[in-house]
C-alpha positions, 0 to 999 in steps of 0.5 A, spaced: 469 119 238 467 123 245 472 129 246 472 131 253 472 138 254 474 142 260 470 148 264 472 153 269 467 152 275 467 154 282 475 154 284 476 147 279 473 144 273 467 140 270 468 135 264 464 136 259 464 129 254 460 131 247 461 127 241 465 130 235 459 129 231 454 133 234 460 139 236 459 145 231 465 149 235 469 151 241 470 159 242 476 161 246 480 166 246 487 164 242 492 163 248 497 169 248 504 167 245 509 163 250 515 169 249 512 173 253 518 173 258 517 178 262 514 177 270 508 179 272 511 184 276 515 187 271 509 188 266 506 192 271 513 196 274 514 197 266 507 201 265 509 205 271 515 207 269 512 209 261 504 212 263 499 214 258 498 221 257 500 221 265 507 224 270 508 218 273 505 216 279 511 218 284 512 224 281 503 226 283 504 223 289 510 228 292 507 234 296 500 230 297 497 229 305 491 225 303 493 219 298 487 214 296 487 208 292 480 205 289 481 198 288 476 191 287 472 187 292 472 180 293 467 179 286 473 181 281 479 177 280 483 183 280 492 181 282 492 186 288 498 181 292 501 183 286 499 190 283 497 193 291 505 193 293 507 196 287 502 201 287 504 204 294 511 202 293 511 208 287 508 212 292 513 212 298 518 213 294 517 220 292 512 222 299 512 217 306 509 222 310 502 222 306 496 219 309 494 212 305 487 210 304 485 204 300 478 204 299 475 197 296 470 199 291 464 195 293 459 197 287 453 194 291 456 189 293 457 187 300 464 189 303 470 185 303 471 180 310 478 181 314 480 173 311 478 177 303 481 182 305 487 178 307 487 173 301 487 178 296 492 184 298 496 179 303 497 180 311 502 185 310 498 191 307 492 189 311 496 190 318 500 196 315 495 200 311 488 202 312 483 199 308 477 201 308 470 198 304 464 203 300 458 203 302 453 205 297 447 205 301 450 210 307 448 216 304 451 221 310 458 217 306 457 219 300 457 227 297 453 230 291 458 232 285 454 234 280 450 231 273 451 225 268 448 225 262 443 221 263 440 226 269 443 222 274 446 225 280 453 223 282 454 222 289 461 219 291 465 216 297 467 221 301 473 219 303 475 219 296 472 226 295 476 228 301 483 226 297 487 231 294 490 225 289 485 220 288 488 213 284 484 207 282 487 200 280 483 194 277 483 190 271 479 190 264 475 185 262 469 185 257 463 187 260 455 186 258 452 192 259 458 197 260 462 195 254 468 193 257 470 193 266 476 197 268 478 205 269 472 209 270 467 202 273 472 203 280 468 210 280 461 208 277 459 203 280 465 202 284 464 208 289 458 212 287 452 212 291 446 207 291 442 211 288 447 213 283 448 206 281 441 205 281 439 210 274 446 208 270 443 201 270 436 203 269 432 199 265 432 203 258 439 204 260 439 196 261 435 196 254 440 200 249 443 196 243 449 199 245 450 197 251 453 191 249 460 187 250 465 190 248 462 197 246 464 204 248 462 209 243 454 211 244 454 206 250 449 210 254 452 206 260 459 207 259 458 215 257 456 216 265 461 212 268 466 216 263 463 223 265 464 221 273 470 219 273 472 226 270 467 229 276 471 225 281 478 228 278 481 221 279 488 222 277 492 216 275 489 208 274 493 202 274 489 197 269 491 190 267 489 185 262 490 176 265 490 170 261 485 164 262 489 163 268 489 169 272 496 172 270 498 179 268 500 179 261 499 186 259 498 193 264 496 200 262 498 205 267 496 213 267 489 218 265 484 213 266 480 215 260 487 214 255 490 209 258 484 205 260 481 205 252 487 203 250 487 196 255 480 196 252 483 196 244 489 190 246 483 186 249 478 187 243 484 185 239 485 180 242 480 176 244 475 178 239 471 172 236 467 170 231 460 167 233 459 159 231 451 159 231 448 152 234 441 149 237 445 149 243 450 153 246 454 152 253 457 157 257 460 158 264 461 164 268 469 163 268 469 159 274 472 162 281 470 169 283 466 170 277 460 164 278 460 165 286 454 167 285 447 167 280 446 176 280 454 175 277 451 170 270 449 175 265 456 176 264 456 168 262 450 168 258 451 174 255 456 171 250 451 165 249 445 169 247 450 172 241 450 165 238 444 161 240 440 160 234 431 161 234 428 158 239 434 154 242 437 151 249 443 155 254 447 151 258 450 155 264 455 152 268 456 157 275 457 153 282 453 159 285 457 156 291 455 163 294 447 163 293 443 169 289 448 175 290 444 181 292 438 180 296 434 184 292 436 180 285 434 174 289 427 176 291 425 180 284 427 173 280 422 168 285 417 174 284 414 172 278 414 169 271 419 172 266 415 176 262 411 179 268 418 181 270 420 184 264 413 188 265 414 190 271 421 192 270 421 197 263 415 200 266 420 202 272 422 209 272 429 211 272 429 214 278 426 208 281 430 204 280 431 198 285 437 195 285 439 189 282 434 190 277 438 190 271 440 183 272 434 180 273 432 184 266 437 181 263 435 174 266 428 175 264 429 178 257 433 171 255 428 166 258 422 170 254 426 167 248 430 160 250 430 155 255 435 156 259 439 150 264 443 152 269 448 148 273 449 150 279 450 149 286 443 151 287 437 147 289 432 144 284 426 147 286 430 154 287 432 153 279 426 152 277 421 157 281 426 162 277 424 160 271 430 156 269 431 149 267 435 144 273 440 139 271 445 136 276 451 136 272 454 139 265 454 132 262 446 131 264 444 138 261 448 136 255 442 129 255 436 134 257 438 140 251 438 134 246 432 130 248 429 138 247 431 139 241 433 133 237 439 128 237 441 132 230 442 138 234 449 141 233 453 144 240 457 150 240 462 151 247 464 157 250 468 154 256 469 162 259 463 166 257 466 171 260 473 172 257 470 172 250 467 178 246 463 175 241 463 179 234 457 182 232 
């Protein structure tokens, strides 16, 4: 009998048909308990009105002139229509004279467009308020504030720096390399320097065993970006946990290493799974913000790579409706075979470091040891030049996978690699 399985791509859906028989599991995250009453809305005023180890958020603000809220770009899917209007709302409560900043964490990324802009905060806060995008790469815009432990220098966004009351807002989700995204991530990568970022995510920091979904403690990744956030002074963070649809299901409010760690300890509960090892293994990106771009996908295949079996095929579903991502990820991926990269790349000095590199070490690393199909939106000879296979859609993935490893192979489908932490 064929079953028919749906997976998140692009702003829509694929169909996976797979025949039960050669189905050895589904891992998705258990569907969180339909008496959740509360709206959206309320779970995020109920973590504002009860902060983690914090005074509220109105209380901070009275006496502040320079007010300034760290938030996600266009890559996260962090609820800002929803979370943003709360946030400021809490402030003006207590303080309507002070001078508000929103300033999008861009990471490496490029700044968010006017119509983005539109699209995630809505109209009247983008008229109203003053939103302002990162740049990592102006070094005249971002100031030295000390070391992190891995000798890094930290450099910081100005304007955050000029803050007397620095808040950031985002959401938590498990991460490949930094454990889990959220609270200290709006500061490193979020509004640090190129350079910074650069060396966080170096190759032997990349490299770490412990830098690893779902891992705080000895994260070498993650105990940077924990030592910038206390440098920065950030004072209070709005975190918040969404189910498979995207809606606010849990939100953590205050310091941003308590309460952060606590979102952290709820999603681990709750979407920690165990793996279901197969010949074959398919994944997604999560579809839409998440798979626009290929720089984006070792999120994805992350998950994949706990499950796969020696020598086996991945199949990673992503539209890449967006193209490569960065233009350095997109260069170094056509420069070389993947063991060539992998060379080239541990024997790069943390200092450096180019960026994007880190995505490309994660790429090359897996394609050393699988083969790899990836369905995108990407042309064919684009696929196959980085070291990938090419498959038009899932369904033909399914057919080349087996026609790889045998018909007797088993299948197991990750339908959003990005949610799951798959336990070790």
């Amino acid at each position: 009998m064929t079953q028919d399985i749906l997976l998140p791509y692009g702003q829509g859906e694929v169909v996976l048909k797979i025949d039960e028989s050669r189905l050895n599991g589904i891992i998705t995250v258990i569907p969180q308990e339909s008496k959740i009453k509360k709206s959206e809305k309320q779970i995020v005023l109920d973590a504002l009105a009860h902060p983690i180890e914090s005074k509220k958020l109105s209380e901070l603000s009275i006496g502040r002139k320079n007010i300034v809220v760290v938030t996600s770009d266009h890559t996260r899917a962090v609820p800002s229509g929803i979370t943003m209007p709360l946030i400021l709302k809490e402030i003006k409560t207590s303080n309507k004279e002070a001078k508000i900043t929103i300033l999008v964490a861009t990471g490496l990324h490029r700044g968010m467009t006017h119509e983005e802009m539109i699209t995630r905060f809505g109209s009247k806060i983008v008229s109203e308020e003053i939103i302002i995008n990162h740049d990592a790469f102006d070094n005249e815009k971002n100031i030295f504030l000390g070391k992190l432990p891995s000798g890094s220098k930290f450099e910081m966004n100005k304007i955050a720096c000029d803050a007397d009351l620095l808040i950031a807002e985002g959401f938590i989700e498990p991460h490949f390399f930094a454990g889990f995204s959220g609270g200290r991530k709006s500061i490193l990568p979020g509004i640090a320097s190129a350079a910074c970022v650069n060396i966080n995510h170096s190759a032997p920091q990349i490299a770490s065993p412990t830098a690893t979904t779902g891992v705080l403690d000895g994260n070498p990744i993650h105990e940077d970006m924990e030592s910038a956030a206390k440098i920065s002074k950030t004072a209070f963070i709005l975190n918040v946990l969404l189910d498979e649809d995207k809606k606010i299901i849990s939100a953590f409010a205050g310091d941003i290493e308590k309460a952060h760690r606590e979102g952290c300890n709820q999603l681990l509960m709750h979407n920690g799974v165990s793996a279901i090892k197969s010949e074959i293994v398919i994944t997604t990106n999560g579809g839409y913000p998440l798979d626009q771009n290929l720089y984006q996908c070792p999120k994805g295949l992350s998950s994949a790579l706990e499950c796969i079996k020696e020598d086996g095929v991945i199949i990673l579903a992503a539209s890449c409706n967006d193209g490569l991502g960065g233009d350095n990820f997109g260069q170094m991926m056509q420069s070389g075979s993947p063991k060539e990269l992998q060379e080239r790349i541990l024997a790069t000095p943390m200092e450096e470091t180019i960026a994007e590199q880190w995505c490309v070490q994660c790429f090359s690393a897996s394609l050393l040891k699988y083969k790899i199909i990836l369905v995108s939106m990407l042309d064919k000879a684009l696929v196959e030049k980085m070291g990938f296979l090419y498959a038009e859609n899932v369904n033909a993935a399914l057919n080349l996978a087996f026609k790889i490893k045998g018909n007797k192979a088993k299948v197991t489908v990750i339908p959003d690699g990005v949610s799951v932490i798959i336990k070790r």
